[in-house]
Z-matrix of the N, CA and C atoms (Angstrom, degrees):
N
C 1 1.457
C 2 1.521 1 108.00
N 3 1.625 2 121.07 1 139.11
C 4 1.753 3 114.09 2 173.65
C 5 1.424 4 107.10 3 -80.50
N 6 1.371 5 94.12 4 174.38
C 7 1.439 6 110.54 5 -179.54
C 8 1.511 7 95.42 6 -62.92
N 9 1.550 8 117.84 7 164.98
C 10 1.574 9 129.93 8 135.56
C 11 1.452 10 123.56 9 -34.59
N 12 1.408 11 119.14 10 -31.60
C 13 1.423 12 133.42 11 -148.70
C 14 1.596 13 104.42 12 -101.05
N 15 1.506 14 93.97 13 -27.96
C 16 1.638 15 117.26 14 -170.26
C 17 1.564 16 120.98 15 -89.57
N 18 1.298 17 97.14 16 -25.33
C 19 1.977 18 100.73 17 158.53
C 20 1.211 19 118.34 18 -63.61
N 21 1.524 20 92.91 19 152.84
C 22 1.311 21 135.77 20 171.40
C 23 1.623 22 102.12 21 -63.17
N 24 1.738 23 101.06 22 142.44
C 25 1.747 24 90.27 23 163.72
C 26 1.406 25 116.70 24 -68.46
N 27 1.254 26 108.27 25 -30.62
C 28 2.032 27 104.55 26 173.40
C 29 0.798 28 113.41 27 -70.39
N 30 1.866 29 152.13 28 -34.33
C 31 1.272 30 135.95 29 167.70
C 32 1.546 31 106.58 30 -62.81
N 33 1.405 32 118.05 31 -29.76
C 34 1.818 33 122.64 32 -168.11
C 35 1.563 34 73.56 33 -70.57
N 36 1.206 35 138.33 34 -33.67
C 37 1.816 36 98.90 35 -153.50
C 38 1.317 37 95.83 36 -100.19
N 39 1.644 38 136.65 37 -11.31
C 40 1.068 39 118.01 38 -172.45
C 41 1.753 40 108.41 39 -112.50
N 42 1.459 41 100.47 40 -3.53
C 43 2.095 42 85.92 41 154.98
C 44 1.535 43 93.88 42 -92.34
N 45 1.376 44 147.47 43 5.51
C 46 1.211 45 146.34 44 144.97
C 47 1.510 46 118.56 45 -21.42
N 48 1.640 47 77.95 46 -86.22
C 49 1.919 48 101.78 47 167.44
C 50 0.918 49 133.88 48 -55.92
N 51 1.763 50 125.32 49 -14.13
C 52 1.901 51 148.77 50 173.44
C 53 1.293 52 82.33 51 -82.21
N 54 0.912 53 138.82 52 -84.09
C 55 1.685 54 134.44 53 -170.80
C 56 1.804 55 108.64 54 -53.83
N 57 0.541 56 116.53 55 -41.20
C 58 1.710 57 101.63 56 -172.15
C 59 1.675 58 97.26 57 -87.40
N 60 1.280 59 126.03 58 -4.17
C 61 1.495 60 118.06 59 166.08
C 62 1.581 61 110.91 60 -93.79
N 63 1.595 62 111.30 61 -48.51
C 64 1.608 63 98.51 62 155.77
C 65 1.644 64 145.42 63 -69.11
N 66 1.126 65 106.25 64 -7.33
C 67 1.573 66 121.02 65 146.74
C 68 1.426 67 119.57 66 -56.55
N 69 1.464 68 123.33 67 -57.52
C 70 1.595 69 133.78 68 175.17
C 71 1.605 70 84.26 69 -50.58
N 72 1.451 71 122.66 70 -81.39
C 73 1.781 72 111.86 71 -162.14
C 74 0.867 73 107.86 72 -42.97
N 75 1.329 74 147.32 73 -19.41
C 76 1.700 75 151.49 74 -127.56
C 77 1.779 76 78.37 75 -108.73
N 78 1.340 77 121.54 76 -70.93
C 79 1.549 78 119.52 77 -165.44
C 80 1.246 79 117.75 78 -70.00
N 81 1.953 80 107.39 79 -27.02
C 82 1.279 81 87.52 80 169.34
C 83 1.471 82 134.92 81 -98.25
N 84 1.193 83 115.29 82 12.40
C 85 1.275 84 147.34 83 170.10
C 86 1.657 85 100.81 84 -66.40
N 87 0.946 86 115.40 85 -88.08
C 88 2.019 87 119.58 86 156.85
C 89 1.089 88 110.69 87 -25.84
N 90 1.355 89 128.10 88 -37.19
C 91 1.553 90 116.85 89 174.45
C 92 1.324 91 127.44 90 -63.21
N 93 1.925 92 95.39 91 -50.56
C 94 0.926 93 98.27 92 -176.93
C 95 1.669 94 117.77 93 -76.17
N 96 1.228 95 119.81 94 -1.47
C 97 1.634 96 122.34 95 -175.03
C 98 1.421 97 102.90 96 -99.16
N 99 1.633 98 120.56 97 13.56
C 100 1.418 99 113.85 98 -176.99
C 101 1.617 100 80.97 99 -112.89
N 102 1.198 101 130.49 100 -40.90
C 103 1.439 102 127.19 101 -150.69
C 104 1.799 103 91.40 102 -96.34
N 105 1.186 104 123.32 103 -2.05
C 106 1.426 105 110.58 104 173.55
C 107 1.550 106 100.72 105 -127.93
N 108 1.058 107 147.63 106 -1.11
C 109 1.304 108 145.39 107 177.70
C 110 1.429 109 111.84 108 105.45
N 111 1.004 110 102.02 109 18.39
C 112 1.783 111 94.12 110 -177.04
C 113 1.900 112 102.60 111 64.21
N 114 1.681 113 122.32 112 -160.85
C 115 0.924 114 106.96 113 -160.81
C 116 1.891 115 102.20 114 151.10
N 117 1.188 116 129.80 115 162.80
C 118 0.936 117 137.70 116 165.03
C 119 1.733 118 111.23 117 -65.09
N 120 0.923 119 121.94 118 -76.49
C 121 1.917 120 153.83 119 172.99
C 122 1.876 121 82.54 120 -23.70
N 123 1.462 122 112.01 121 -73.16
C 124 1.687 123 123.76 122 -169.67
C 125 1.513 124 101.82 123 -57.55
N 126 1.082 125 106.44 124 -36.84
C 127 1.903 126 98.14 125 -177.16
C 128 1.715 127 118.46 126 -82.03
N 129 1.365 128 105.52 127 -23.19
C 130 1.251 129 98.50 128 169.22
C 131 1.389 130 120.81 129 -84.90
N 132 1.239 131 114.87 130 -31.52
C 133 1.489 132 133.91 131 149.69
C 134 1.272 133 115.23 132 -25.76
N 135 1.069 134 139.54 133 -33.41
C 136 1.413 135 146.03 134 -148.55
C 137 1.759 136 106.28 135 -148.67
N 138 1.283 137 119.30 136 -17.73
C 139 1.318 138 121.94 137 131.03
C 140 0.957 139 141.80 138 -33.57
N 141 1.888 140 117.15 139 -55.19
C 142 1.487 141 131.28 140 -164.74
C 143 1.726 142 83.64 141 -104.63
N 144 0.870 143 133.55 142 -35.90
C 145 1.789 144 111.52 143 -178.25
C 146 1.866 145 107.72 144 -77.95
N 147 1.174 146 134.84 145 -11.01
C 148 1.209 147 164.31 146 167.88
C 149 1.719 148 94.06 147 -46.29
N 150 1.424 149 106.40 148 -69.22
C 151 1.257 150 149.89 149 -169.49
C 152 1.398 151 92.49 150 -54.78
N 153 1.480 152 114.74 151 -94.07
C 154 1.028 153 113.55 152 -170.31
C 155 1.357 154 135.93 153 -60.99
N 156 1.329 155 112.20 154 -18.09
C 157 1.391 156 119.12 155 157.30
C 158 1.191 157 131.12 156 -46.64
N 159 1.666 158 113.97 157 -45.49
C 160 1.318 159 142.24 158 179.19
C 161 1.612 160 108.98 159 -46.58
N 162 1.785 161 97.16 160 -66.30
C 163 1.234 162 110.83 161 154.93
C 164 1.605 163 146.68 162 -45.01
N 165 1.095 164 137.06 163 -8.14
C 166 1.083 165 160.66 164 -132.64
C 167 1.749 166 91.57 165 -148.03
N 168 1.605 167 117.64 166 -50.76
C 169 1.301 168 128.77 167 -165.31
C 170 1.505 169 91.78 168 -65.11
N 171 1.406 170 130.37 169 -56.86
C 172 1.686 171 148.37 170 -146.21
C 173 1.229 172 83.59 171 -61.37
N 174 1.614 173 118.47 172 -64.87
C 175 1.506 174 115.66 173 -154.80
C 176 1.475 175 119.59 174 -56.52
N 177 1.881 176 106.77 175 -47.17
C 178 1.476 177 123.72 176 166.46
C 179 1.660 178 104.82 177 -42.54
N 180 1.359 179 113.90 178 -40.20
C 181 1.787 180 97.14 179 -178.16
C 182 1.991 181 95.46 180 83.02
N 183 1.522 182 109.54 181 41.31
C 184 1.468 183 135.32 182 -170.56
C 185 1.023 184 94.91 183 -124.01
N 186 1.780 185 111.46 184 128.69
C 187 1.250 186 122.34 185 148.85
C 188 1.545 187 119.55 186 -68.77
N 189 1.136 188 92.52 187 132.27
C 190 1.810 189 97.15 188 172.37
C 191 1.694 190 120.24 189 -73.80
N 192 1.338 191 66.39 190 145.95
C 193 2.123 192 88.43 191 -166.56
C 194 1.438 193 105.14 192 -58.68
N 195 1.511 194 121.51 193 -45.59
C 196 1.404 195 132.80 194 -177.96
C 197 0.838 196 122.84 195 -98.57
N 198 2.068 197 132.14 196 145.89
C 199 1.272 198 125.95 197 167.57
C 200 1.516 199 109.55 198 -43.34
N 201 1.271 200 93.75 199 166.03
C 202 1.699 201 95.48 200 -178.80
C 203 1.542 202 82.68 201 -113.02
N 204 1.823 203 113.12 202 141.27
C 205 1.462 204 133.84 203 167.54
C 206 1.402 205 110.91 204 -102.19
N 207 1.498 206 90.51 205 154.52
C 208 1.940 207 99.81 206 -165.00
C 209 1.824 208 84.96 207 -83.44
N 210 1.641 209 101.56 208 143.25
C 211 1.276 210 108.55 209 -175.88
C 212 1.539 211 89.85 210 -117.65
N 213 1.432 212 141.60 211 128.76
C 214 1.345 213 158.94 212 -171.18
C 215 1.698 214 100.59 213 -99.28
């Protein structure tokens, strides 16, 4: 994987756009687990965009928005 430092402005703008599209799922994912009860299906849901956000964050050379939780 390159550094943060080592992208392109076109890869910077298009893990840009991977992150600002998994952010949108990210809230509406929470939305929808407030307006349906949450759930197994909604938590993993919001697990793997969790995930990939994270991911997406590393490459940008982005601090993450959320504590990070110990995963066992």
């Amino acid at each position: 994987m390159s550094q943060p430092g080592d992208l392109s402005d076109e890869e910077r703008k298009r893990l840009s756009g991977e992150l600002k599209q998994v952010q949108d799922q990210q809230a509406e994912a929470l939305k929808e687990g407030f307006s349906l009860g949450g759930g197994l299906g909604n938590h993993e849901q919001r697990a793997k965009l969790d995930e990939q956000a994270e991911t997406l964050r590393q490459q940008l050379g982005v601090e993450s928005s959320a504590p990070q939780t110990s995963r066992a």
